[in-house]
N, C-alpha and C positions, 0 to 999 in steps of 0.2 A: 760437320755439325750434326750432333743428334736430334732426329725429328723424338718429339714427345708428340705421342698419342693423346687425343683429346678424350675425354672423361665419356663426353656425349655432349646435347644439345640442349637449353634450356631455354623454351620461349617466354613469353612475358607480355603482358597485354593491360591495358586499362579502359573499364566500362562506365557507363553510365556519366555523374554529374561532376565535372574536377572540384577539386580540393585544392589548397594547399598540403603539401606532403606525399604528392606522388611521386613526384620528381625525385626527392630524396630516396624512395621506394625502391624505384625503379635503377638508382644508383648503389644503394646498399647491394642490391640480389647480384649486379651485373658485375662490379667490381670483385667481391668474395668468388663470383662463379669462376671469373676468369683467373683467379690468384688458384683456384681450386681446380683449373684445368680442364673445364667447359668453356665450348661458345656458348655464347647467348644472341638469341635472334630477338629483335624489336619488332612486338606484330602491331601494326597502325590502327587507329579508328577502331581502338575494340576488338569486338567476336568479329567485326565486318570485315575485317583485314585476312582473315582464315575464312569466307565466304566466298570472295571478289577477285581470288590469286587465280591466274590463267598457269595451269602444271606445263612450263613450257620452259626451257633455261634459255631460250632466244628470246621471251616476252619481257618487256619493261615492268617488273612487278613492285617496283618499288616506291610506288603508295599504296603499297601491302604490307610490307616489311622490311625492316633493314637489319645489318647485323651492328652488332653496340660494340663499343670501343671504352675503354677506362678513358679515352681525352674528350668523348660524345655527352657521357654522363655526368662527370665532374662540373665539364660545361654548363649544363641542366642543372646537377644535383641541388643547389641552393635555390632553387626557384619555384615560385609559384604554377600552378598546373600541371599539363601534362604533355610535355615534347615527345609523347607518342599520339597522340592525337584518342579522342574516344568518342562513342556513338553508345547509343540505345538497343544496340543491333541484335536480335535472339532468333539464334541459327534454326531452330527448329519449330518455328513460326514466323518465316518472313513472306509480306505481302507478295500476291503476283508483281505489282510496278516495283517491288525494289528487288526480286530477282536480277544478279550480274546480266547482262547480255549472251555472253558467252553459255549458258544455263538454262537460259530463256525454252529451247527446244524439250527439253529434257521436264524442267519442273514449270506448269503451265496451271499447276490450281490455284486459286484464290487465296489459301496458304499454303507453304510449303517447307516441308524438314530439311534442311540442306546439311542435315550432321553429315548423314556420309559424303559428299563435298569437302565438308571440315577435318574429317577422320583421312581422308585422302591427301589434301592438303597438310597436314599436320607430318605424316609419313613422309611425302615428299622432303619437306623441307630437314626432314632427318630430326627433330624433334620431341627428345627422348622423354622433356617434364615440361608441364606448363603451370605456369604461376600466374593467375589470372588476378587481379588489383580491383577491387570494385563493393557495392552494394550489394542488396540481397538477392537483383534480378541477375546483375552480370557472374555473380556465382553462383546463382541459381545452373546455370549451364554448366560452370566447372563442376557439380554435383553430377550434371547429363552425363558430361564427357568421362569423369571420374566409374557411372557407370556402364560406361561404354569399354571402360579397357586402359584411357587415358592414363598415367601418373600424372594427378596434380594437389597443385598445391594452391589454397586460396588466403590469399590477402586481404582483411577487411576495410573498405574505404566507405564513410559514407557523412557527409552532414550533418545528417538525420543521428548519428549513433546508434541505429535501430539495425545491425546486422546481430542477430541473435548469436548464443554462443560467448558471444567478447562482452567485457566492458567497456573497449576502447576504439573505436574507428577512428582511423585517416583523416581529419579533416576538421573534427568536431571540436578541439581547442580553439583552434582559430577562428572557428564562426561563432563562439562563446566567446573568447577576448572581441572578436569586430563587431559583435553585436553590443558588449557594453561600451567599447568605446564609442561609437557610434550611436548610442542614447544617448550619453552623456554631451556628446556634440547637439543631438537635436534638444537638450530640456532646455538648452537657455532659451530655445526662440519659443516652447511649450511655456517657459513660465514668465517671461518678457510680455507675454498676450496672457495668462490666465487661461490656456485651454487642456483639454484632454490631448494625451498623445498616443497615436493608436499607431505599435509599428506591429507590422504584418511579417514572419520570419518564417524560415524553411521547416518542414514537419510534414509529410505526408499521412503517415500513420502514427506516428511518435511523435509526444511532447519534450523531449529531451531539451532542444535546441531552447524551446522557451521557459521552461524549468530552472534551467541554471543560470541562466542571467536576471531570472526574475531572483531566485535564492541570493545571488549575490547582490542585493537591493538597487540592481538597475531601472525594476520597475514597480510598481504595487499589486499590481494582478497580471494573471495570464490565462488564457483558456489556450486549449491542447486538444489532439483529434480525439484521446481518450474518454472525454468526458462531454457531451451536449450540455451547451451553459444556458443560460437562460438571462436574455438581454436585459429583461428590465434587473434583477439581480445585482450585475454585473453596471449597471448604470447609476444605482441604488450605490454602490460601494464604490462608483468612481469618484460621484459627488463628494460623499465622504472624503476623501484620502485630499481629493482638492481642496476642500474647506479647511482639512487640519494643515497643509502645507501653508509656512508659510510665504512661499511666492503662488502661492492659488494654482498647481495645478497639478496632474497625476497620470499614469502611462499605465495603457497594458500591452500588453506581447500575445500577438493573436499567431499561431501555427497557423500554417495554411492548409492543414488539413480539418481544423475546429469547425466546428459546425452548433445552428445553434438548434433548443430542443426543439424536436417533433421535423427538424428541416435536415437536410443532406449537404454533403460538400460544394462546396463553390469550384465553378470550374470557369477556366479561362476559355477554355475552349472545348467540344465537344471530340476533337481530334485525337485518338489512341496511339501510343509507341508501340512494339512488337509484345509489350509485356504486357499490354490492355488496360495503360496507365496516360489516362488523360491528363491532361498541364491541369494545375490547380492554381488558382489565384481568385482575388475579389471578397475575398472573404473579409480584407482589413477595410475594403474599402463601405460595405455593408454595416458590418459593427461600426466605423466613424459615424454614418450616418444616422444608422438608430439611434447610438448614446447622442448625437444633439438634438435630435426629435427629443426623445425621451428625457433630457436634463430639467427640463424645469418644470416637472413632474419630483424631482427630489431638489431640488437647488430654487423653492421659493415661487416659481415662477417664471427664470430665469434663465435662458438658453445658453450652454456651453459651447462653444467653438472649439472644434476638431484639428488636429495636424495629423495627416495621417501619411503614412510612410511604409510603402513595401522595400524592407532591405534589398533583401535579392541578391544581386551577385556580388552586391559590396563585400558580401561575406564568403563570395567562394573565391575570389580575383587575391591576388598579390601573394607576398610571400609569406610561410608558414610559419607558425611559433615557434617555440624552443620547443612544446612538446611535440607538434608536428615534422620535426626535424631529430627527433630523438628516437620517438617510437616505430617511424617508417624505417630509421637504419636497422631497430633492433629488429623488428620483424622482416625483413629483407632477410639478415641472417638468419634468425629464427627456418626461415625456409628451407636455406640450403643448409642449416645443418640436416635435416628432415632427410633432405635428399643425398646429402652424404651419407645418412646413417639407410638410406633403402628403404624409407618411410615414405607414403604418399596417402592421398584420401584425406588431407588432413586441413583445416584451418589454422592458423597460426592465431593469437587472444592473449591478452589480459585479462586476468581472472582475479580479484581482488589482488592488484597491488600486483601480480606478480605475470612472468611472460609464460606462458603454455602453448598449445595446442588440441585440438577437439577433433573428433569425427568431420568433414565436409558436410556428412550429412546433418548438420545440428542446424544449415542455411535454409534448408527446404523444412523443416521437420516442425519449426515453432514458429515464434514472434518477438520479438522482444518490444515491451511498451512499457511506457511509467506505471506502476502499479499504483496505481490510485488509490486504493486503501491505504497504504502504508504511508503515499511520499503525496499525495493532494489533499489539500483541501476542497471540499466540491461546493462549501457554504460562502467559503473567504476567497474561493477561487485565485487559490495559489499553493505555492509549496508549503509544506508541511514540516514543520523541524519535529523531530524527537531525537533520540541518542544519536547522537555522533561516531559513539565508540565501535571502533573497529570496520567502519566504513570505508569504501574503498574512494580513491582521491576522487571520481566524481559522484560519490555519495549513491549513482540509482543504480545498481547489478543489472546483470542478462538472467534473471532466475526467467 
């Protein structure tokens, strides 16, 4: 029997917050790799799985990494999340208490770079391209490693849709289909009682998420972290939209990154991840409570009763859309054609309508946010239509 020579190695990792459509992801890259005569290694929990490995081939390292199989991922491939497991984890700022044990003697400051641990790690395991799956923070590092020497290649995943570069992240269909389905579930009991319905939806720095399901008239207003709204405003035009409906009531879609004027973000907690990114929440639950203070100040005299609802992970849990399951296989490919053709440094993207690839460095370099002039209104406090023509399927680019 002829041995064939393996191509090389190609690892593969997912960071930050699951989606729907990683799975399919992480099934696209591993199947083509191995039809194209690479292994492919499964590195676990993120960056933390390249942090945490003991260089020992007698050590149990396998809640580190595994190797993938076409019968592991197929398994997976149709499903929600991510059967490689993921963390917040940023190699080259982690705390002294979450230093490995084994490490502990070695790195003892209050923060500490553990790239080279990772660069070590990475070698060992034979390693030749990593395809990192994630938001702006977890490719923030495939940018590190990228200039470190690495071959990689990143995959943009993110809720938010705010990974610059693309038009399209991993995830953000299906939290725009689960978020209108899911208003459309909560209006009957918002207009069975006559009240405002304030649902609170994912958005740190981006209003994406509440943009587009406001645009698709899931709700009548929205505020977004881009923009400081201004309560009574926003109270002024909720009364409205409830008086014109005729079941008496009206919804907005508050980010959780919105903030109101002259005031800063709401946070759940004062607790920072390795990326100095503290939990956000509370914000939907503030706006409920002002707009009923405030109602009947424009509604007569009249107090409006609130439903107020943070989605949350209803939108990150189950399984993914037909575009969530279409665009992860294309850019899984997308990848390794890259690394077939001896291309790396690169992002894989949709760019109006169509599949590309960009510099890595376009993750560290900008932002990408609703541009407010063009696509809000900051008066009506909601999307803005003008031409359609030649827009891409979700109407707001990465310029």
């Amino acid at each position: 029997m002829t041995h064939i020579k393996s191509k090389g190695t190609i690892g593969i990792l997912t960071g930050g917050g699951d989606v729907p459509g990683l799975n399919p992801a992480i099934r696209a890259v591993t199947i083509r790799a191995l039809r194209e005569g690479y292994k492919v290694i499964g590195i676990r929990k993120g960056w933390n799985g390249l942090v945490g490995m003991v260089r020992d081939k007698g050590h149990d390292n396998s809640e580190h990494y595994f190797h993938l199989t076409e019968e592991i991922v197929n398994r997976a491939g149709r499903t929600g999340g991510t059967f490689l497991h993921s963390s917040r984890t940023r190699p080259s700022h982690v705390p002294k208490g979450s230093v490995p044990e084994h490490l502990r003697s070695t790195f003892n400051a209050d923060t500490n770079d553990l790239t080279p641990e990772v660069l070590k790690n990475l070698e060992w395991l034979g390693i030749d391209h990593m395809i990192p799956i994630g938001g702006d923070d977890t490719l923030s590092y495939g940018v590190h490693l990228f200039q470190k020497g690495i071959k990689v290649i990143a995959i943009p995943k993110t809720m938010d849709n705010d990974v610059p570069g693309t038009d399209y992240c991993i995830g953000f269909s299906t939290c725009v289909s689960r978020t209108i389905s899911l208003i459309n579930t909560l209006r009957t009991s918002a207009g069975s009682h006559e009240r405002f319905l304030v649902v609170e939806v994912f958005g740190r720095y981006a209003g994406f998420t509440a943009m587009l399901p406001t645009m698709a008239g899931a709700a009548n207003r929205c505020v977004i972290p881009e923009w400081k709204f201004n309560i009574d405003r926003l109270t002024e035009l909720l009364v409205a939209d409830h008086q014109k409906n005729p079941s008496k009531y009206s919804i907005v879609l508050v980010s959780e990154g919105a903030s109101f004027e002259g005031e800063e973000m709401v946070y759940e907690s004062a607790e920072k991840d390795m990326f100095g990114h503290a939990k956000l929440g509370g914000i939907g639950d503030m706006v409920s409570s002002r707009l009923k203070d405030l109602s009947p100040k424009y509604n007569r005299g009249k107090k409006i009763d609130v439903i107020n609802q943070r989605l949350g992970y209803l939108v990150r849990g189950g399984d993914p859309d037909a575009i969530d399951s279409v665009v992860p296989m294309a850019y899984g490919n997308l990848a390794l054609d890259l690394i077939l053709q001896g291309i790396h440094g690169r992002l894989v993207a949709l760019k109006n309508g169509r599949y590309d690839n960009l510099p890595i460095e376009v993750v560290t370099s900008t932002k990408k946010l609703v541009n407010v002039n063009r696509d809000y209104n900051t008066d009506r406090l909601r999307p803005q239509y003008r031409s359609f023509e030649m827009r891409p399927l979700f109407i707001m680019t990465s310029e």
